[in-house]
C-alpha positions in Angstrom: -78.6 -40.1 -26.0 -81.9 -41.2 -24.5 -81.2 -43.5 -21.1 -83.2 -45.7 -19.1 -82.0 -45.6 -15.7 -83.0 -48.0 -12.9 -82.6 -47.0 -9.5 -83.3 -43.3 -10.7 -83.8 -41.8 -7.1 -81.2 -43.6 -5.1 -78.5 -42.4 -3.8 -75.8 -43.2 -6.6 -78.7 -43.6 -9.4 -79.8 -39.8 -8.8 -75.9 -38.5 -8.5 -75.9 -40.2 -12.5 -79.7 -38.7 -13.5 -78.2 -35.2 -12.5 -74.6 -36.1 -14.1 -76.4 -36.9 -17.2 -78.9 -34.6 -17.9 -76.1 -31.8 -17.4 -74.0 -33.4 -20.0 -76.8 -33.0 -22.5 -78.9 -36.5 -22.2 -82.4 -37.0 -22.1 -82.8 -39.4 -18.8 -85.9 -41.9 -18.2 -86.6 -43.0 -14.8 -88.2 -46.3 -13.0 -90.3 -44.7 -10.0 -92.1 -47.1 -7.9 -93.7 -44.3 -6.1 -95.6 -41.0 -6.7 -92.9 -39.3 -4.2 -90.2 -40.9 -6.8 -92.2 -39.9 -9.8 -92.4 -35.9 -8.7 -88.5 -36.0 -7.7 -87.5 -37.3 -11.7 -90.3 -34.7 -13.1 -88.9 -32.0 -11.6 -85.2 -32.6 -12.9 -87.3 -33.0 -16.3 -87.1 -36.7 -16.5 -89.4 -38.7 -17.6 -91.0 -41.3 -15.8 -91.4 -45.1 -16.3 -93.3 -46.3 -13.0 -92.6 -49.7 -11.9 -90.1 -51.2 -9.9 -87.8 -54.3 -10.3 -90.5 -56.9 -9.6 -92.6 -55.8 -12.6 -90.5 -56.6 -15.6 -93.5 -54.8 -17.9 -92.2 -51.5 -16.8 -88.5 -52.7 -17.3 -89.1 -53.4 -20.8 -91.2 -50.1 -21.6 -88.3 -48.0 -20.4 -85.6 -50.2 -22.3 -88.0 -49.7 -25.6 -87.7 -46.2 -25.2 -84.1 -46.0 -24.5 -80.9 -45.5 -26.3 -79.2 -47.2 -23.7 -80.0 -48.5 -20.0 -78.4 -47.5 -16.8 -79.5 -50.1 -13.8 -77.9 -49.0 -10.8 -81.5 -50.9 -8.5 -80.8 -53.3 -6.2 -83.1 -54.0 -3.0 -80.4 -54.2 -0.8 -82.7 -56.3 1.4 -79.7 -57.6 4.3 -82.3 -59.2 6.6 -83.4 -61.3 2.7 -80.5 -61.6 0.7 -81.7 -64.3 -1.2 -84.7 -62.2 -2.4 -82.4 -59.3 -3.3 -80.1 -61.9 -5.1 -83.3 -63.0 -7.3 -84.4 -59.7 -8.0 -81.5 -58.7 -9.2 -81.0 -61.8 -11.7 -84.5 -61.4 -12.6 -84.0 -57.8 -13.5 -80.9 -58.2 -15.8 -82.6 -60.7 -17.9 -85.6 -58.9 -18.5 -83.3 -55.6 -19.6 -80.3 -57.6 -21.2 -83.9 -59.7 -23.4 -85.3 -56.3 -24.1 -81.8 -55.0 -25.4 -80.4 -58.2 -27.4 -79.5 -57.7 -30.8 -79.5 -53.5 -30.7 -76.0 -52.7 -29.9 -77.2 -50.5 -27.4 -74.8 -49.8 -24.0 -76.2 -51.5 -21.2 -74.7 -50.0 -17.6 -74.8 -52.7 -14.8 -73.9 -51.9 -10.9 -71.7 -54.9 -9.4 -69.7 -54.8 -6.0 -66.1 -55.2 -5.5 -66.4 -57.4 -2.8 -65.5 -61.6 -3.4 -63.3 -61.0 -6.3 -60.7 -61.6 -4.9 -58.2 -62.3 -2.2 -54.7 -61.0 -0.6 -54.7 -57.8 -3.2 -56.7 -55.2 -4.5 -58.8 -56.2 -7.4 -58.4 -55.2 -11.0 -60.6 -55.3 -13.8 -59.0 -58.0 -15.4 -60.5 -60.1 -13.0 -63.6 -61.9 -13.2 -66.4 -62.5 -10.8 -66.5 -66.2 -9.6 -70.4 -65.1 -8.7 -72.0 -67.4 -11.5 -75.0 -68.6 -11.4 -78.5 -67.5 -9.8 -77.5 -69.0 -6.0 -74.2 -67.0 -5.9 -74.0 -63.6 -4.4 -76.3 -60.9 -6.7 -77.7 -63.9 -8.7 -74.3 -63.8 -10.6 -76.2 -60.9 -12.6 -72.2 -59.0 -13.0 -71.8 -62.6 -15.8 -75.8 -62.8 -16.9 -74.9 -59.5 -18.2 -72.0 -60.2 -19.8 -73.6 -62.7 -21.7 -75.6 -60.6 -23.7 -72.2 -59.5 -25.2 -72.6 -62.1 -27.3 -76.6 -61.7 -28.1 -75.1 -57.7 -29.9 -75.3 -56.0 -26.3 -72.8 -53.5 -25.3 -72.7 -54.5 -21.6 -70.3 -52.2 -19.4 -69.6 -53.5 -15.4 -69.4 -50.7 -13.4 -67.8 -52.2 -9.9 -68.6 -49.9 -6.8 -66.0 -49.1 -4.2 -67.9 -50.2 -1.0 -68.4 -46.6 0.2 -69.7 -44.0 -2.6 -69.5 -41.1 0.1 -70.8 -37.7 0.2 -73.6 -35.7 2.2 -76.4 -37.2 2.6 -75.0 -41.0 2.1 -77.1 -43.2 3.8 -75.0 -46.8 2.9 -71.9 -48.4 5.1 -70.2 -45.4 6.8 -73.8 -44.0 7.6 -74.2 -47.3 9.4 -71.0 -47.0 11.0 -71.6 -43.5 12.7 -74.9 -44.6 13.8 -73.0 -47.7 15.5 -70.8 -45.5 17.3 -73.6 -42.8 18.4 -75.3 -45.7 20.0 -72.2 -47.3 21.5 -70.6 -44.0 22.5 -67.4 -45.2 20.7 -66.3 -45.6 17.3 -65.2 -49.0 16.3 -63.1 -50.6 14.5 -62.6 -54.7 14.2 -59.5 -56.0 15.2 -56.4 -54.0 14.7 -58.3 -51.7 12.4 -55.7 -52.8 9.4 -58.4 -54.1 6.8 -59.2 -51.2 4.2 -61.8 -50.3 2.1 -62.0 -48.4 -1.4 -63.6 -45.4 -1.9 -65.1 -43.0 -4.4 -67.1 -39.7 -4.2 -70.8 -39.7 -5.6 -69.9 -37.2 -8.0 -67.0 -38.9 -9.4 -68.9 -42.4 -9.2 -71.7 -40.6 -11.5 -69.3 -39.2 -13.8 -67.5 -43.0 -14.2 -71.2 -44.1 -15.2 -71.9 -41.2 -18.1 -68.4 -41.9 -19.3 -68.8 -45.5 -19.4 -72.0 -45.7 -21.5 -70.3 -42.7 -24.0 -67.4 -44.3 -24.4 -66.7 -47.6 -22.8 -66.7 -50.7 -25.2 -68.8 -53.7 -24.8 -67.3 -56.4 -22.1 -65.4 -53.7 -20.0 -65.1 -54.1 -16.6 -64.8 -50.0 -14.8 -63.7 -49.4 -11.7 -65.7 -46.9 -9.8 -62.6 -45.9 -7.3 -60.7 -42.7 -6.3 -58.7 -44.4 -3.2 -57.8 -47.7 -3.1 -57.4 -48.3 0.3 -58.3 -46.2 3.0 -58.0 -48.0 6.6 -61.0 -49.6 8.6 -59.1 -47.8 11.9 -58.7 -44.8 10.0 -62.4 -44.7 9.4 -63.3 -44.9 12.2 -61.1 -42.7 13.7 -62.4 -39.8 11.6 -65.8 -40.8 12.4 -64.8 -40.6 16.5 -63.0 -37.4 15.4 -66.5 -36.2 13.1 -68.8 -37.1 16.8 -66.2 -36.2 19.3 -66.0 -40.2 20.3 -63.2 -42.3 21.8 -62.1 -44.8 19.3 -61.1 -48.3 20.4 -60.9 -51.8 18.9 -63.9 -54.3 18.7 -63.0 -58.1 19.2 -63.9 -59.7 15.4 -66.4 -62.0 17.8 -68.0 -59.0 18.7 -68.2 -57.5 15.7 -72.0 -57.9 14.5 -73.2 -57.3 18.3 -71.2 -53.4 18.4 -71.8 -52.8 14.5 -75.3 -54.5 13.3 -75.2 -56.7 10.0 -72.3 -54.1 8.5 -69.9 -55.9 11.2 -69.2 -58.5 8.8 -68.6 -55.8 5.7 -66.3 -53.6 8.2 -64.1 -56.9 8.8 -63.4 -57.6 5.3 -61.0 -55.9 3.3 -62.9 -54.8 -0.7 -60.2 -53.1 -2.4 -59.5 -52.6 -5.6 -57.2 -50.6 -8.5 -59.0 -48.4 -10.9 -55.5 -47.6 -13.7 -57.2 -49.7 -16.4 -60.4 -47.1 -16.0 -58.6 -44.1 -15.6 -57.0 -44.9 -18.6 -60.4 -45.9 -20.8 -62.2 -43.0 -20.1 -59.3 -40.7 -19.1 -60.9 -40.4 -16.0 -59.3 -38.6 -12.6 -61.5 -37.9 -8.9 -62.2 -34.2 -7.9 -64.3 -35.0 -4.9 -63.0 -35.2 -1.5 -61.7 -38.1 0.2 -63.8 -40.4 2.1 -61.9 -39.0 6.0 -62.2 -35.6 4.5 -65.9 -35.9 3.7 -66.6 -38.0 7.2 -64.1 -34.8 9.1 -66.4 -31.9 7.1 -69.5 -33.5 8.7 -71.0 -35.5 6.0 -72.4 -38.2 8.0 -72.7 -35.5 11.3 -75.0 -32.8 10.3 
């Protein structure tokens, strides 16, 4: 199968390029920059450049594709609302390009604001609808195209996809307590986040647009719950830091905008997905990974 991927030289879009082409796919890539373009080339991928702002270059690697992977997001914290738009903007150009083909389209979503008071499940459905709510609502925009002959497949993202050289949330976190001199956690440390190796998140992705059927909701997870205070322990452990509470009024002061993510609990089960794709982890947990110096060295 030929694939489109979006987000081709990020840290979980180049985990799937490298998943893919060593399960016997033909990959093309959106680079927006020369750097990106000679990083795809050399894994033999063939380049698309563009980015998600130029929806000409979105549609000329859907044309080409057998299916499309978009795993972009600009992740713009300080612009959320630009991110949000983006994002919206993107999934209607690629769900357009793809309607009436029966081709898989792979869409990135969060697990976070499903739901409350218990881990999510794939049953549930995003209340983001709509192009004010959080991503643009671009998990249901892409669902929609179910019904235009689009096999759209969710794949929701534990909020730490962990591994060496993982520069999202727990990177933040060690970085916080290098320049505090103590590893935090926010209140009594008992909110918990899911979590998935970068490998085993990659492989989710392949299996999903293989296999998966058009409407599912996947679950990229390994743990369900692994505690904030546990987190941070291991990172205090990983930098030789004490570890110590941080008043939840304090929080975005001691931990920058990923205070307000590190407060939250975003967990979620992952049975239905292990079960679809006959899926299991390999990789190493998330403390194990933070203890073996991941985020360190």
């Amino acid at each position: 199968m030929r694939a489109f991927v979006t987000g081709a030289t990020g840290w979980i879009g180049s985990a799937v390029v490298d998943e893919l082409v060593s399960a016997g796919h033909q990959v093309i890539g959106l680079a927006r920059s020369g750097q990106a373009e000679q990083a795809l080339a050399a894994k033999g991928v063939r380049v698309v450049r563009g980015d998600l702002d130029d929806p000409a270059s979105l549609r000329r690697g859907a044309a080409q594709a057998d299916a499309v992977i978009h795993m972009a997001n600009k992740h713009d914290w300080g612009n959320p609302a630009e991110s949000d738009r983006s994002e919206r903007a993107a999934v209607r150009t690629l769900g357009d390009a793809l309607a009436g083909s029966g081709r898989p389209f792979v869409v990135a979503a969060p697990l976070s604001g499903l739901v409350e008071g218990r881990p999510a499940t794939e049953d549930d459905v995003s209340p983001a609808v709509g192009p004010d709510s959080d991503r643009g609502g671009s998990e249901n925009l892409a669902l929609d195209y179910v019904a235009q002959g689009v096999r759209t497949v969710i794949t929701r993202f534990a909020p730490s996809v962990h591994g060496r050289g993982d520069w999202g949330f727990v990177n933040f976190l060690t970085a916080a307590a290098r320049k505090q001199g103590v590893s935090g956690y926010v209140g009594d440390g008992s909110t918990a986040w899911s979590a998935v190796h970068r490998d085993d998140a990659a492989r989710i992705v392949r299996l999903g647009m293989e296999h998966a059927a058009a409407g599912a909701r996947l679950h990229v997870v390994a743990e369900e719950a692994v505690t904030t205070k546990a987190i941070a322990e291991a990172i205090g452990r990983s930098l030789g830091l004490p570890v110590d509470s941080v008043p939840p009024q304090d929080s975005g002061a001691h931990f920058g905008f990923v205070g307000g993510f590190f407060a939250s609990t975003m967990t979620a089960s992952s049975d239905a997905t292990r079960q679809l794709l006959s899926w299991e982890p390999t990789g190493p947990s998330l403390l194990a990974d933070i203890e073996a110096g991941a985020y360190t060295t």
